[in-house]
ROGU-229914 format. One record per residue: residue number from 1; x, y, z of N, C-alpha, C in turn; residue in three letters. Coordinates in Angstrom, 3 decimals, always signed. Each point is the difference from the previous one (the first is absolute). Layout:
BEGIN
<i: NUM, nu: X, nv: Y, nw: Z, cau: X, cav: Y, caw: Z, cu: X, cv: Y, cw: Z, aa: Ala>
...
# end
This chain:
BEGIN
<i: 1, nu: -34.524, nv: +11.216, nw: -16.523, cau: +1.343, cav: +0.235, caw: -0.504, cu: +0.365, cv: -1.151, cw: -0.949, aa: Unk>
<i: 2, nu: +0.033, nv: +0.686, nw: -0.968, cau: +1.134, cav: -1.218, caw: -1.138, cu: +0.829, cv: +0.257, cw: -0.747, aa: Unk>
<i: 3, nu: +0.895, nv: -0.789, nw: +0.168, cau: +1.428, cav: +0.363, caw: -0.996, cu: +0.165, cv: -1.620, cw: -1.078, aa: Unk>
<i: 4, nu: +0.004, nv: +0.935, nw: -1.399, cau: +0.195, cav: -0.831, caw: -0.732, cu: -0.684, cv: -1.516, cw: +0.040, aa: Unk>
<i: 5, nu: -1.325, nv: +0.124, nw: +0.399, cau: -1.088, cav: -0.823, caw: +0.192, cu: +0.357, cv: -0.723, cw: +0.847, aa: Unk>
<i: 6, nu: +0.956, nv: +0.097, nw: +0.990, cau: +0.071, cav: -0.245, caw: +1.295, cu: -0.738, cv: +0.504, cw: +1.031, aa: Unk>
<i: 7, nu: -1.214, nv: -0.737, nw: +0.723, cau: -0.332, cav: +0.855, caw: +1.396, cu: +0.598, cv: -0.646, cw: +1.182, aa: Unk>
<i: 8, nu: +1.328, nv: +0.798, nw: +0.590, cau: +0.333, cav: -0.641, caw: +1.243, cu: -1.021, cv: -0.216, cw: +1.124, aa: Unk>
<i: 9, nu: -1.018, nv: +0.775, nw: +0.360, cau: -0.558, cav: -0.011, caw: +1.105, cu: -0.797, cv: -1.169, cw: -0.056, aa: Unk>
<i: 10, nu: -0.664, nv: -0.528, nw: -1.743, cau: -0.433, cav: -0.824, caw: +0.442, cu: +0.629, cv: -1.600, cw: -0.283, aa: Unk>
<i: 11, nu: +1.323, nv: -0.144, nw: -0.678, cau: +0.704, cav: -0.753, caw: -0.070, cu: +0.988, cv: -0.809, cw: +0.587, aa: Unk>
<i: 12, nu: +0.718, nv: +1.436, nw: +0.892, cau: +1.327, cav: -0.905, caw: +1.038, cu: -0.598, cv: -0.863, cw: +0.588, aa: Unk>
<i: 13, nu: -1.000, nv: -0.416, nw: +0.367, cau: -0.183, cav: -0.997, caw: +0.840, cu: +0.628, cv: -1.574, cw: -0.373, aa: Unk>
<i: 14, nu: -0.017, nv: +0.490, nw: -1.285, cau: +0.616, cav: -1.842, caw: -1.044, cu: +1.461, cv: +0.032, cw: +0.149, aa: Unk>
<i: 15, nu: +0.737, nv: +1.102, nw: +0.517, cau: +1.356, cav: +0.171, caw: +0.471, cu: +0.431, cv: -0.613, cw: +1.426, aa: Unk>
<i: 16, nu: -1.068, nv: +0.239, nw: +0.530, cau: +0.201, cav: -0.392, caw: +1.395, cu: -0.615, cv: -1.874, cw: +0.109, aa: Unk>
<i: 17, nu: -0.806, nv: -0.308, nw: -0.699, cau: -0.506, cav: -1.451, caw: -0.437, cu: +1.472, cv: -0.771, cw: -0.186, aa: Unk>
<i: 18, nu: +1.157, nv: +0.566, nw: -1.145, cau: +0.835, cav: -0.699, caw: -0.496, cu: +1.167, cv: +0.097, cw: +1.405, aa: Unk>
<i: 19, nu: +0.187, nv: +1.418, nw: +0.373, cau: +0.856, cav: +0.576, caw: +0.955, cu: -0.677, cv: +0.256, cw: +1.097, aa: Unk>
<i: 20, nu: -0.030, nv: -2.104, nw: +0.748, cau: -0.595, cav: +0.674, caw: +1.185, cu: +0.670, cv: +0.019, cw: +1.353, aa: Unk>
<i: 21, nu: +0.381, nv: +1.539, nw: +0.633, cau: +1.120, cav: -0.004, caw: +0.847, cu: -0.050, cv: -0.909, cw: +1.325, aa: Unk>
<i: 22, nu: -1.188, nv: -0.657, nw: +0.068, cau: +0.325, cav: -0.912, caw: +1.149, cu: +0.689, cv: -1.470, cw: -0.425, aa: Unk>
<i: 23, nu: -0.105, nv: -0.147, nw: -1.510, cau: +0.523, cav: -1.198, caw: -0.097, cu: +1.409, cv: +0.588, cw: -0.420, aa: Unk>
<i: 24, nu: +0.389, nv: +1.205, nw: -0.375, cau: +1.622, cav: +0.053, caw: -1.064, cu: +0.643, cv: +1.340, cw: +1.143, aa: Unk>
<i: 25, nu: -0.484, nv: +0.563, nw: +0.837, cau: +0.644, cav: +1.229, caw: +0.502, cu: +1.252, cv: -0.619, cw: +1.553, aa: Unk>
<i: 26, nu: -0.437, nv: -0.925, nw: +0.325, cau: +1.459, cav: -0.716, caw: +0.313, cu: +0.827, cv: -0.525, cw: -0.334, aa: Unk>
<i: 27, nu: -0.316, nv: -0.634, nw: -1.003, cau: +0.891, cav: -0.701, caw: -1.098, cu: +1.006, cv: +0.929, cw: -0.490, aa: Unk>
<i: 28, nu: -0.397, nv: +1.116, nw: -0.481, cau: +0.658, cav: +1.295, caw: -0.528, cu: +0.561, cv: +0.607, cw: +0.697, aa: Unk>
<i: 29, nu: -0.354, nv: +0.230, nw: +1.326, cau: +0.841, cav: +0.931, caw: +0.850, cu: +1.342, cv: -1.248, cw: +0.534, aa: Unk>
<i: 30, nu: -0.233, nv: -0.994, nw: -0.087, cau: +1.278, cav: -1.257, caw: +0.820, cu: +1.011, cv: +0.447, cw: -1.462, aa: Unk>
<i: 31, nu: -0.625, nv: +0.050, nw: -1.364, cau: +0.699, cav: -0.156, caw: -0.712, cu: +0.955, cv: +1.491, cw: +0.080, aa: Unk>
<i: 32, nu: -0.846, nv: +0.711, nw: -0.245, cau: +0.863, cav: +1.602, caw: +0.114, cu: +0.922, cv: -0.043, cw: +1.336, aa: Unk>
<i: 33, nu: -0.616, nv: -0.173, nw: +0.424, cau: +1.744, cav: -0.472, caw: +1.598, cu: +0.532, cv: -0.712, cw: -0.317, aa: Unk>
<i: 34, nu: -0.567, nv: -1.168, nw: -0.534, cau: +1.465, cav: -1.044, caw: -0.562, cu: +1.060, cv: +1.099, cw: -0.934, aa: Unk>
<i: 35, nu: -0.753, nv: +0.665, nw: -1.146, cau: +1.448, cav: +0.815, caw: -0.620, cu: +0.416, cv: +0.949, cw: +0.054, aa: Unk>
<i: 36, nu: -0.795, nv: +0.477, nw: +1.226, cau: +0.706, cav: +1.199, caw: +0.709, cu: +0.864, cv: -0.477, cw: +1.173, aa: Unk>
<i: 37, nu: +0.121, nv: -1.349, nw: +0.325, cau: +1.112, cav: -0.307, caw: +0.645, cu: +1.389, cv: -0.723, cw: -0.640, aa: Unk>
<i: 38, nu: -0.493, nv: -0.365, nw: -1.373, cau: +0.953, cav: -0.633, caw: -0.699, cu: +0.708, cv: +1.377, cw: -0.690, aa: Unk>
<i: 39, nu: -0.936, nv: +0.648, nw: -0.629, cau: +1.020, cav: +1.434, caw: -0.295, cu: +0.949, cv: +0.535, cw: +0.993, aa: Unk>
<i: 40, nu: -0.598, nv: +0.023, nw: +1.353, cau: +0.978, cav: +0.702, caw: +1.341, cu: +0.891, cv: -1.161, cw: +0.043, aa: Unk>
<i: 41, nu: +0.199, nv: -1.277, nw: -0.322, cau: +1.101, cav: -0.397, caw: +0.433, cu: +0.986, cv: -0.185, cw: -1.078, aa: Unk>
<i: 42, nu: -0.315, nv: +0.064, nw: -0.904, cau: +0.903, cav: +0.368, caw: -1.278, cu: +0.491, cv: +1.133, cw: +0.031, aa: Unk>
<i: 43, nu: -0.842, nv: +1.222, nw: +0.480, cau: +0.562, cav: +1.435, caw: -0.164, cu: +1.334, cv: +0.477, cw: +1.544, aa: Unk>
<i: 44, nu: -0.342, nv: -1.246, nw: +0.634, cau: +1.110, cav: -0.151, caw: +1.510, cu: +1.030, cv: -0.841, cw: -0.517, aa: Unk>
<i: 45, nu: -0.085, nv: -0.778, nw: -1.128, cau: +0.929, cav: -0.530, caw: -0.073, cu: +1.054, cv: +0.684, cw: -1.119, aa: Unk>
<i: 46, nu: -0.428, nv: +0.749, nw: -0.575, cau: +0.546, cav: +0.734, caw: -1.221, cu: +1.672, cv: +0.356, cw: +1.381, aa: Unk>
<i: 47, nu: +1.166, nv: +0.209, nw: -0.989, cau: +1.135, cav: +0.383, caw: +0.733, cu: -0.166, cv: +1.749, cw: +0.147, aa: Unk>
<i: 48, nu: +0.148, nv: +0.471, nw: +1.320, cau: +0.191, cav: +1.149, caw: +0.362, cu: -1.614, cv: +0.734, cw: +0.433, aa: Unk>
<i: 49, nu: -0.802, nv: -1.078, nw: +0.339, cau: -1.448, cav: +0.436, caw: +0.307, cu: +0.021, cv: -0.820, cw: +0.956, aa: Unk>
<i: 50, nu: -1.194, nv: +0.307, nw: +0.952, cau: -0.466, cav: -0.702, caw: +1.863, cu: +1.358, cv: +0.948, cw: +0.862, aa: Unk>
<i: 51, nu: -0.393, nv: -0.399, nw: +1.160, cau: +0.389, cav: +0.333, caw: +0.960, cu: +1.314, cv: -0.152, cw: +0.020, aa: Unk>
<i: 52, nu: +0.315, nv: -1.267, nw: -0.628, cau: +1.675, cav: +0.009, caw: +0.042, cu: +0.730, cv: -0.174, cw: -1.103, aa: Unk>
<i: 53, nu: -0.381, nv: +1.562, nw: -0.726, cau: +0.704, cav: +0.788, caw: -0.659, cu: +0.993, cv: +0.479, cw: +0.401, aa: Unk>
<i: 54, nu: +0.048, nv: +0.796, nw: +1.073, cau: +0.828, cav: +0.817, caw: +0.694, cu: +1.202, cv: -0.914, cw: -0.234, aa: Unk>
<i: 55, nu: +1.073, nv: -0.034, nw: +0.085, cau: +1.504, cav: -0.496, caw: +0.569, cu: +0.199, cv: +0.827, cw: +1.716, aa: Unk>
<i: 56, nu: +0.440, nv: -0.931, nw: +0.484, cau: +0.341, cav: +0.428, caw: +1.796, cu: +1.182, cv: +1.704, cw: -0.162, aa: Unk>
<i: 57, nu: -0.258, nv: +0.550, nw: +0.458, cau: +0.904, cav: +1.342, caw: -0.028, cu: +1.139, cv: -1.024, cw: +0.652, aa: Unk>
<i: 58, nu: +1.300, nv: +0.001, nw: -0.598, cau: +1.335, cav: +0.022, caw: +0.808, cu: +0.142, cv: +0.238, cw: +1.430, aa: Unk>
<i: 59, nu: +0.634, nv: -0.525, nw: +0.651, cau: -0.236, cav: +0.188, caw: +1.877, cu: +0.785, cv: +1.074, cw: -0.003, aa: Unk>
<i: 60, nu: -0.366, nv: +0.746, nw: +0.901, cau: +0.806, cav: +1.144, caw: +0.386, cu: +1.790, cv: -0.333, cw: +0.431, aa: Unk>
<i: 61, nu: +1.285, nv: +0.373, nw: +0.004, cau: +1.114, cav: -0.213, caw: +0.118, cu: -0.208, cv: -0.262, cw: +1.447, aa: Unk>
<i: 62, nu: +0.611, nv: -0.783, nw: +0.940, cau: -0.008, cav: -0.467, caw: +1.077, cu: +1.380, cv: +1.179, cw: +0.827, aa: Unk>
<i: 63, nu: -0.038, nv: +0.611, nw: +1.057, cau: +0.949, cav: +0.664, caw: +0.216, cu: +0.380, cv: -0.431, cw: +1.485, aa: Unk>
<i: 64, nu: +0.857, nv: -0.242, nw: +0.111, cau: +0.262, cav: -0.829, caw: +0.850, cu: +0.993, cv: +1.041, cw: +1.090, aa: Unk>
<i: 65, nu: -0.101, nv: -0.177, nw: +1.336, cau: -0.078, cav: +0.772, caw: +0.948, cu: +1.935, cv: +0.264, cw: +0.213, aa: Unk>
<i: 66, nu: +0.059, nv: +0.908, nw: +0.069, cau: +1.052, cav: +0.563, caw: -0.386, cu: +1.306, cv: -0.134, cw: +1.855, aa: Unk>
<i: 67, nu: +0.964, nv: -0.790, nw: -0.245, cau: +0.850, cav: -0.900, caw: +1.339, cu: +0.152, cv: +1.119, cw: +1.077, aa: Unk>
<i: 68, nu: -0.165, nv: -0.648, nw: +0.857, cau: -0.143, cav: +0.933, caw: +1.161, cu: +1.716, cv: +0.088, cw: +0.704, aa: Unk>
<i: 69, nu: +0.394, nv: +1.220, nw: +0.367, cau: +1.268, cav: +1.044, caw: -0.009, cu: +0.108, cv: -0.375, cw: +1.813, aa: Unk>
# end
């Protein structure tokens, strides 16, 4: 197989020489959680997003027990 005088089958290997996942595939994944946690806490902090969005519903009117006769 070749594309455009590329043969992958017998080439990627010089991909994996430069990109080699035992030295860079933790590095990369700490990093992708690092800004997938810095995005989630920016996107919690935005006003009217996270959990406390909501406003408390108003308390129900208190009815108070009606004098005894």
């Amino acid at each position: 197989m070749e594309i455009m005088g590329y043969k992958p089958l017998e080439q990627d290997y010089r991909f994996w020489m430069v990109v080699n996942p035992s030295t860079w595939m933790v590095p990369i994944l700490i990093a992708i959680a690092a800004i997938a946690v810095i995005i989630h806490l920016y996107a919690f902090s935005l006003p009217g997003q996270g959990f406390a969005s909501k406003a408390e519903a108003p308390a129900a009117p208190v009815v108070e027990a009606a004098p005894a006769k």
